[in-house]
Every structure is written in C-alpha cells, then in structure tokens.
PyMOL commands that place a pseudoatom at each C-alpha (Angstrom):
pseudoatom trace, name=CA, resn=UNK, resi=1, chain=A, elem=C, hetatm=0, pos=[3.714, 16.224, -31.743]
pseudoatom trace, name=CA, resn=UNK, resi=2, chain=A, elem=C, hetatm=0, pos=[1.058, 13.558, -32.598]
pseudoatom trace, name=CA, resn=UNK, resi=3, chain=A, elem=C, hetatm=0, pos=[0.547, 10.422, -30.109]
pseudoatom trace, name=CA, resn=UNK, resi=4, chain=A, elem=C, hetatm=0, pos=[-1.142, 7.221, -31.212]
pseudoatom trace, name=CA, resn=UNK, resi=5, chain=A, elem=C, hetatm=0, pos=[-3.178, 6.033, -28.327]
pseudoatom trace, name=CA, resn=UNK, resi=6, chain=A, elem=C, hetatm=0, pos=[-2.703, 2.579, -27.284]
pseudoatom trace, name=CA, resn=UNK, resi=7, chain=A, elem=C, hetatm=0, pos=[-5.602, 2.569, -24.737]
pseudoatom trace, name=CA, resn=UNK, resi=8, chain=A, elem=C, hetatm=0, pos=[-8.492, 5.058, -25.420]
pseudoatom trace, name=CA, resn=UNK, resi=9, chain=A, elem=C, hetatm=0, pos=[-9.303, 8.048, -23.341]
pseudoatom trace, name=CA, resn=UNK, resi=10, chain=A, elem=C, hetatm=0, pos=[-12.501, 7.272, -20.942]
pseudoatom trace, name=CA, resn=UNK, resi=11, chain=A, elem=C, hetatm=0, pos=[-15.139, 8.558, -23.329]
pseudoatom trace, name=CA, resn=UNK, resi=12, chain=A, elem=C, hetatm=0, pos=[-13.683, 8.902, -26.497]
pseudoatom trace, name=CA, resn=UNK, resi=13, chain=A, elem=C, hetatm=0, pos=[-12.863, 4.921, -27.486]
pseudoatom trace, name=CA, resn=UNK, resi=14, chain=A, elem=C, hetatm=0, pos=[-13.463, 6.365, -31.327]
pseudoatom trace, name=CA, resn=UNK, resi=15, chain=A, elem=C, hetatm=0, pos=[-10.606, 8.625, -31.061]
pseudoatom trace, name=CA, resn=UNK, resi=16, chain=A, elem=C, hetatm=0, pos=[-7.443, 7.205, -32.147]
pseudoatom trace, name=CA, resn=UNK, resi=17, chain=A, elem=C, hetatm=0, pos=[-4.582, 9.601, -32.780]
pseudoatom trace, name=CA, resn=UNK, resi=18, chain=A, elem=C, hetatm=0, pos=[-4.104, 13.421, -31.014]
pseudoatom trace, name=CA, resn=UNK, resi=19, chain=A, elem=C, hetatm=0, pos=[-1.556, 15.734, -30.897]
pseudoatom trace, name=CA, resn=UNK, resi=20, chain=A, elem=C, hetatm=0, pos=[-0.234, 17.402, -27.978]
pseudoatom trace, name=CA, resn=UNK, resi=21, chain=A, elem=C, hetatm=0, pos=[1.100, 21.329, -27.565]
pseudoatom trace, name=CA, resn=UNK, resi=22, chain=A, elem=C, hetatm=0, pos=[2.994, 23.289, -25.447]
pseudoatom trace, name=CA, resn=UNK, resi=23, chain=A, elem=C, hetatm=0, pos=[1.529, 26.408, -23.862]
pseudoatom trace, name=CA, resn=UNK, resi=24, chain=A, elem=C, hetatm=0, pos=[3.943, 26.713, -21.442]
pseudoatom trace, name=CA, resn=UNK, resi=25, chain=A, elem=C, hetatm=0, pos=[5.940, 24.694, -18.759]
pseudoatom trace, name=CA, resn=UNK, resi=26, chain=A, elem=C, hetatm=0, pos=[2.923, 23.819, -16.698]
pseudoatom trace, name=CA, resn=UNK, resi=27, chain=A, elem=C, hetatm=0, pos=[-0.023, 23.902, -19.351]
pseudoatom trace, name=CA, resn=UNK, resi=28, chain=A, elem=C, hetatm=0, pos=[-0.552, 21.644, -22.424]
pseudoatom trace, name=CA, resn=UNK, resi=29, chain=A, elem=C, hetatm=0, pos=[-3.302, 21.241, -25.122]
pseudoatom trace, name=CA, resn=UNK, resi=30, chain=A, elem=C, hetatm=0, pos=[-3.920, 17.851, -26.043]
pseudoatom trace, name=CA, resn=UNK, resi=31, chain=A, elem=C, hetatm=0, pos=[-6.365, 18.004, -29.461]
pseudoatom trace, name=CA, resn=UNK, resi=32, chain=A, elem=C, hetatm=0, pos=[-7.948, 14.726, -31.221]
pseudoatom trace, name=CA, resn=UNK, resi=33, chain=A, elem=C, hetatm=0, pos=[-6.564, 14.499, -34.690]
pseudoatom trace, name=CA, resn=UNK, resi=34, chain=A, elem=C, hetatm=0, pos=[-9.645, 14.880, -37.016]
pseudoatom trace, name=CA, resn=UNK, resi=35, chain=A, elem=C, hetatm=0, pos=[-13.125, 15.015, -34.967]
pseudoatom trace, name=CA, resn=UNK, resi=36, chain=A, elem=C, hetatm=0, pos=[-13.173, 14.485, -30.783]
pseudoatom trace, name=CA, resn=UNK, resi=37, chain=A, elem=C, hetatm=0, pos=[-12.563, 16.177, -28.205]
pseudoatom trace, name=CA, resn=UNK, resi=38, chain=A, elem=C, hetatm=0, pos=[-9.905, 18.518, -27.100]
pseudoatom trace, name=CA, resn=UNK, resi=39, chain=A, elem=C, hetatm=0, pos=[-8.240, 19.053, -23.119]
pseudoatom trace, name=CA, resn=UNK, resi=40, chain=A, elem=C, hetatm=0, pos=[-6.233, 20.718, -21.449]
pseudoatom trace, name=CA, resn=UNK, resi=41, chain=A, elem=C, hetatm=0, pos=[-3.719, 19.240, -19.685]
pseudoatom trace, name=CA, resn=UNK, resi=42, chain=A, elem=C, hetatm=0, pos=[-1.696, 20.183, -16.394]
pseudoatom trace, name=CA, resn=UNK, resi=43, chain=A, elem=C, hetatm=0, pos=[1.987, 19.110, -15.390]
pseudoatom trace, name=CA, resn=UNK, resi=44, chain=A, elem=C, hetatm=0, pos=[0.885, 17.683, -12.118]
pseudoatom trace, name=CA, resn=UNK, resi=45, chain=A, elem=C, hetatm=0, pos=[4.618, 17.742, -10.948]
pseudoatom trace, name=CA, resn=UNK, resi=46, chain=A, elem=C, hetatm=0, pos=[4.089, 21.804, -10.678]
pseudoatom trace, name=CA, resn=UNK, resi=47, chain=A, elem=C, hetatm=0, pos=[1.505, 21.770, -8.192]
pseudoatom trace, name=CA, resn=UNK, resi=48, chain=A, elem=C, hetatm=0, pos=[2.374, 18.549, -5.409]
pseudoatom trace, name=CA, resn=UNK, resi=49, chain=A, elem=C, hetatm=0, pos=[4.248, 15.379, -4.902]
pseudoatom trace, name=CA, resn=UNK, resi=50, chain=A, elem=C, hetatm=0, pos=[2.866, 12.819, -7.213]
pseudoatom trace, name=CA, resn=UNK, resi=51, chain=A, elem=C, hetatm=0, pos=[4.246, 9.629, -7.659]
pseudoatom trace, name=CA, resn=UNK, resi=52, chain=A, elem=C, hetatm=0, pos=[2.632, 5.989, -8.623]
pseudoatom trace, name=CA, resn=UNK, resi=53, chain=A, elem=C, hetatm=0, pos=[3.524, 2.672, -10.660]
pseudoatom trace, name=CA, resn=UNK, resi=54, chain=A, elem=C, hetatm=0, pos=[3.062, 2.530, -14.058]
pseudoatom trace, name=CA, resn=UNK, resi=55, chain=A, elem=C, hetatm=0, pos=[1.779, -1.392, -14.904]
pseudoatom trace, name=CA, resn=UNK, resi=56, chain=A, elem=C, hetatm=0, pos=[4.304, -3.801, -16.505]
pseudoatom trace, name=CA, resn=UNK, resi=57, chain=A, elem=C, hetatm=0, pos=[1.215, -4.406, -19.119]
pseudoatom trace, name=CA, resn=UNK, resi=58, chain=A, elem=C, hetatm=0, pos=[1.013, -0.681, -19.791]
pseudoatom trace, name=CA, resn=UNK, resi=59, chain=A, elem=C, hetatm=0, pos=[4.823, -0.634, -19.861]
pseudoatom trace, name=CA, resn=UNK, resi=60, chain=A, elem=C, hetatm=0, pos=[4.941, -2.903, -22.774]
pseudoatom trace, name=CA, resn=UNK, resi=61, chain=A, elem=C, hetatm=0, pos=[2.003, -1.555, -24.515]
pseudoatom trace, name=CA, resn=UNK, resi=62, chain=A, elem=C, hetatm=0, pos=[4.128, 1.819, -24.827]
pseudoatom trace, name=CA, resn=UNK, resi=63, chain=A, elem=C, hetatm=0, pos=[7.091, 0.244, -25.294]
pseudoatom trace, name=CA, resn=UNK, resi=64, chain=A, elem=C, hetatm=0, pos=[8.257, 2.026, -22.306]
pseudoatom trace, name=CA, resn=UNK, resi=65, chain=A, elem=C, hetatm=0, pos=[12.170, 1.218, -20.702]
pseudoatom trace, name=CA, resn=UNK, resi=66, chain=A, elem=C, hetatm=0, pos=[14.206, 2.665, -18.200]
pseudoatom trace, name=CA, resn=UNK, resi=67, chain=A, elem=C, hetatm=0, pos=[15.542, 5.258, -20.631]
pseudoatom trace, name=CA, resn=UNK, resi=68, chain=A, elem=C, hetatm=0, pos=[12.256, 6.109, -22.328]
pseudoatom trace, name=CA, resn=UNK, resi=69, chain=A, elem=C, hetatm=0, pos=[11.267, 10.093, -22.092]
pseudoatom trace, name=CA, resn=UNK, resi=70, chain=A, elem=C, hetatm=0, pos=[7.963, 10.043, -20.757]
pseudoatom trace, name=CA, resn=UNK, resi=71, chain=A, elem=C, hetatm=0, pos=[5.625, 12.904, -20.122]
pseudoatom trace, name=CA, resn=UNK, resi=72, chain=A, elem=C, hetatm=0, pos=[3.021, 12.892, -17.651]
pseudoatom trace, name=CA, resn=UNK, resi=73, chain=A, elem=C, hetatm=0, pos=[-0.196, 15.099, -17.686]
pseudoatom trace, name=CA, resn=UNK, resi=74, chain=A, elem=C, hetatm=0, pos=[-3.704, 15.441, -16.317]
pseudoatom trace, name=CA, resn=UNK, resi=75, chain=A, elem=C, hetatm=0, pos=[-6.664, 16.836, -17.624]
pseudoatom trace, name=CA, resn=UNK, resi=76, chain=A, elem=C, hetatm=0, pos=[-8.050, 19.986, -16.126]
pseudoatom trace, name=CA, resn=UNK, resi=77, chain=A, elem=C, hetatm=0, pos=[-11.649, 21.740, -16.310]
pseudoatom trace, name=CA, resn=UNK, resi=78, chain=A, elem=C, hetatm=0, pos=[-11.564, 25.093, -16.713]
pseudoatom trace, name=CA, resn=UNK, resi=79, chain=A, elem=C, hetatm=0, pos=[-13.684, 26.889, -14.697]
pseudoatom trace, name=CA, resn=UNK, resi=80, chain=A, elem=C, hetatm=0, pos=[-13.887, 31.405, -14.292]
pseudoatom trace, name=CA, resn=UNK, resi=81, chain=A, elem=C, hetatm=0, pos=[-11.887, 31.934, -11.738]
pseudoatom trace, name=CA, resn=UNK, resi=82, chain=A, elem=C, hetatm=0, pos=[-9.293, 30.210, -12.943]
pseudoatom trace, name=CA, resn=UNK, resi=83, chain=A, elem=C, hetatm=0, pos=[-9.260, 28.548, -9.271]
pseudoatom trace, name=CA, resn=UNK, resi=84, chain=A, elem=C, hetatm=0, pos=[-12.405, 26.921, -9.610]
pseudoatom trace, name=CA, resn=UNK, resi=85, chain=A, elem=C, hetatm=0, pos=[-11.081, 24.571, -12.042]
pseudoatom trace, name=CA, resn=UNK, resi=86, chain=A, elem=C, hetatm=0, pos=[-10.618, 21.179, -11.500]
pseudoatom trace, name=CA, resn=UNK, resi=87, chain=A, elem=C, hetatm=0, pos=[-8.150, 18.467, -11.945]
pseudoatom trace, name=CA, resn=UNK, resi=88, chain=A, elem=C, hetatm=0, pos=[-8.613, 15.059, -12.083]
pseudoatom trace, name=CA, resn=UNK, resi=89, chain=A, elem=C, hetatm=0, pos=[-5.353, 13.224, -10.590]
pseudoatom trace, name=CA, resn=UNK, resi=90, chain=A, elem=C, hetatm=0, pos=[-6.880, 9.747, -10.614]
pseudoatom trace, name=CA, resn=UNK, resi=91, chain=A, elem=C, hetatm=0, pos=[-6.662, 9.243, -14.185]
pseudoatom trace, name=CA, resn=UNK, resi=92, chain=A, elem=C, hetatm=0, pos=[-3.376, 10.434, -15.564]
pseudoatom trace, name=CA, resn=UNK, resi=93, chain=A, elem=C, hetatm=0, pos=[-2.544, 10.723, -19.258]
pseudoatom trace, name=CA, resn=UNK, resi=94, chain=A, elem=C, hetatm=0, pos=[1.131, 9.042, -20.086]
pseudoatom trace, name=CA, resn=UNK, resi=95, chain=A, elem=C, hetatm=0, pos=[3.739, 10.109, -23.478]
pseudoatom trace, name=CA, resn=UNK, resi=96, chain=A, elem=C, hetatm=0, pos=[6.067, 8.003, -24.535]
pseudoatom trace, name=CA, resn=UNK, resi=97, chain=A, elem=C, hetatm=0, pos=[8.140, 10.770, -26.485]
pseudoatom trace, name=CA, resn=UNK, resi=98, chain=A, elem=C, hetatm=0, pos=[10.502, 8.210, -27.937]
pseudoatom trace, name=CA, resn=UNK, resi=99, chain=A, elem=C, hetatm=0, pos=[7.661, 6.325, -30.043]
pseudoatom trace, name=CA, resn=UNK, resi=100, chain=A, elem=C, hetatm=0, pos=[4.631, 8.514, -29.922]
pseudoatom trace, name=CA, resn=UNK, resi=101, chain=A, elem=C, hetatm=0, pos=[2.536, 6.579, -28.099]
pseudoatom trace, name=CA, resn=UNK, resi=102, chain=A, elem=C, hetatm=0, pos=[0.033, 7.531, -24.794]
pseudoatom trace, name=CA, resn=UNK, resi=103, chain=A, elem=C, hetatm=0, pos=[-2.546, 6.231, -22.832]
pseudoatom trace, name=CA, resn=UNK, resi=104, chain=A, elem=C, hetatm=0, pos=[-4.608, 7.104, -19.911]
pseudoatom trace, name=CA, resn=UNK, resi=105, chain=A, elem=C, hetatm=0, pos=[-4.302, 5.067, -17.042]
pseudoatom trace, name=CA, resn=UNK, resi=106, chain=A, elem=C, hetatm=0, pos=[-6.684, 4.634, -13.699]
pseudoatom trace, name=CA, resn=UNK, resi=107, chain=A, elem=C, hetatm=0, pos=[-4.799, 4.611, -10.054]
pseudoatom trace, name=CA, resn=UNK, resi=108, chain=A, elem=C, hetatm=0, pos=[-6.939, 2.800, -8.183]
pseudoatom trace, name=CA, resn=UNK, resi=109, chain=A, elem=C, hetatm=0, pos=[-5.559, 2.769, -4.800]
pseudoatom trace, name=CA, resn=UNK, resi=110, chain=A, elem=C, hetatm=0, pos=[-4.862, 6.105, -3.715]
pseudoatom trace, name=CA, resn=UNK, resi=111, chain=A, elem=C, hetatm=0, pos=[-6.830, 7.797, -1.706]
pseudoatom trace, name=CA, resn=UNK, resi=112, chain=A, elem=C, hetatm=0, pos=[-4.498, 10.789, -1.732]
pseudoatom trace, name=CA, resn=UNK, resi=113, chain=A, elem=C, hetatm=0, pos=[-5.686, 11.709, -5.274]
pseudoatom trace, name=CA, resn=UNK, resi=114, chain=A, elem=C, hetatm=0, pos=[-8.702, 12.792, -6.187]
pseudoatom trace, name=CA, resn=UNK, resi=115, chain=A, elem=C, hetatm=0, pos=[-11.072, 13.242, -9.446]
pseudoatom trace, name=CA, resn=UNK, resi=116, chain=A, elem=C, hetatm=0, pos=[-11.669, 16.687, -9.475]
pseudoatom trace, name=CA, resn=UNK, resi=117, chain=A, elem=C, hetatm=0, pos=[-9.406, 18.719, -7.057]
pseudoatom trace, name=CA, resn=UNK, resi=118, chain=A, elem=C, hetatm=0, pos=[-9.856, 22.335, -7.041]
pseudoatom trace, name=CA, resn=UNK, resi=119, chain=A, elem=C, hetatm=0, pos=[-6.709, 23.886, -8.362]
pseudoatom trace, name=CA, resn=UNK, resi=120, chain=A, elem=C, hetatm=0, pos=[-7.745, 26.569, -5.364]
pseudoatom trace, name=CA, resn=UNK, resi=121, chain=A, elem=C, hetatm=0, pos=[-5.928, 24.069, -3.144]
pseudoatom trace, name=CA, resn=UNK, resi=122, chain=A, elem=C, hetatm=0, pos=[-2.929, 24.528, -4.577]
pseudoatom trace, name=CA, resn=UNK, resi=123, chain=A, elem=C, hetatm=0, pos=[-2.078, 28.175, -5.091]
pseudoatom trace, name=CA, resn=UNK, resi=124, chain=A, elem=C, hetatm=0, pos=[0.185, 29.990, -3.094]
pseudoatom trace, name=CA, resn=UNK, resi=125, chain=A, elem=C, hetatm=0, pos=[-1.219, 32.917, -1.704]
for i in range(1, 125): cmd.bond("trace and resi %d" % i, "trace and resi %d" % (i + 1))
show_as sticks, trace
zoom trace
C-alpha cells in the first residue's frame, strides 16, 4: 500500500511518497517510491508497553478521527546477530490506512524510550 507523507522522514525531506509491506505480523518494509531510502520497520506493540499522544496538529494533518485505522511502526537497524539491532522508539512512524497518509513524529518527553534500543533487551530467553 503506498502512503503520501505529510511530514518528511528525518533525512529524507526529498522523499515524498513510499509504500509499505507486510513481512509478517511483527516486521514491515517501508520502501521510498522512486529513489530514497528503504527501512525496516518493527510493530513496537510486540515487544513492550508503548503508549503516547499523537498532536491535535498531526491529527489533522492525517486526517486522523476516533475511528481512523492507524498503524504504528518504528524503524529498526539491522545488525548480525539479529539481537544487536537497534530500534529507535523516540521517533515513531504513523499510517493512516483510511487515506494513505503517514508521518514520523518525535516524543520528546519520555525518557522511557530510547533511540536505539537493542532488540537484545527484549527477547525472551
């Protein structure tokens, strides 16, 4: 499914319009349409409580409403071992699946989150 991006991505203000696939129920790839960069993205929801406020400006800007299906993601580094690699829970990626729309969006005020947890911390063993 292709997203237009109402915000840009930190980096990548040129890019403009990327599509998002499944892998599976915890892994996405999210791919710039044309040139740019490529991620992929982790269901943060799989691994630990995660919870914050989306802004009322970001609400409108994705047209986002109580009943809107959103989709929220983060962008993980992929390291060998697999546990190595890194995900960044201070700058979430939001879908709005009803209009195709995303952005990325900063929180702040947490410091419960971090910008490159290992995803060692988070498997069971």
């Amino acid at each position: 499914m292709q997203f237009d991006l109402k915000l840009p991505l930190l980096g990548f203000e040129a890019v403009s319009t990327m599509e998002l696939q499944k892998i599976d129920e915890i892994f996405m790839r999210l791919e710039s349409v044309g040139e740019g960069p490529s991620f992929t993205l982790i269901n943060p929801f799989a691994l630990r409580e995660y919870s914050f406020d989306i802004p009322s400006s970001l609400q409108a800007l994705l047209g986002i409403t109580p009943e809107s299906n959103l989709l929220i993601y983060n962008i993980m580094i992929l390291q060998t071992p697999i546990e190595k690699s890194t995900i960044n829970f201070v700058a979430p990626i939001i879908f709005n699946t009803d209009n195709q729309t995303m952005a990325q969006i900063i929180i702040d005020n947490r410091a419960d989150f971090g910008i490159a947890e290992s995803v060692e911390k988070y498997l069971k063993r």
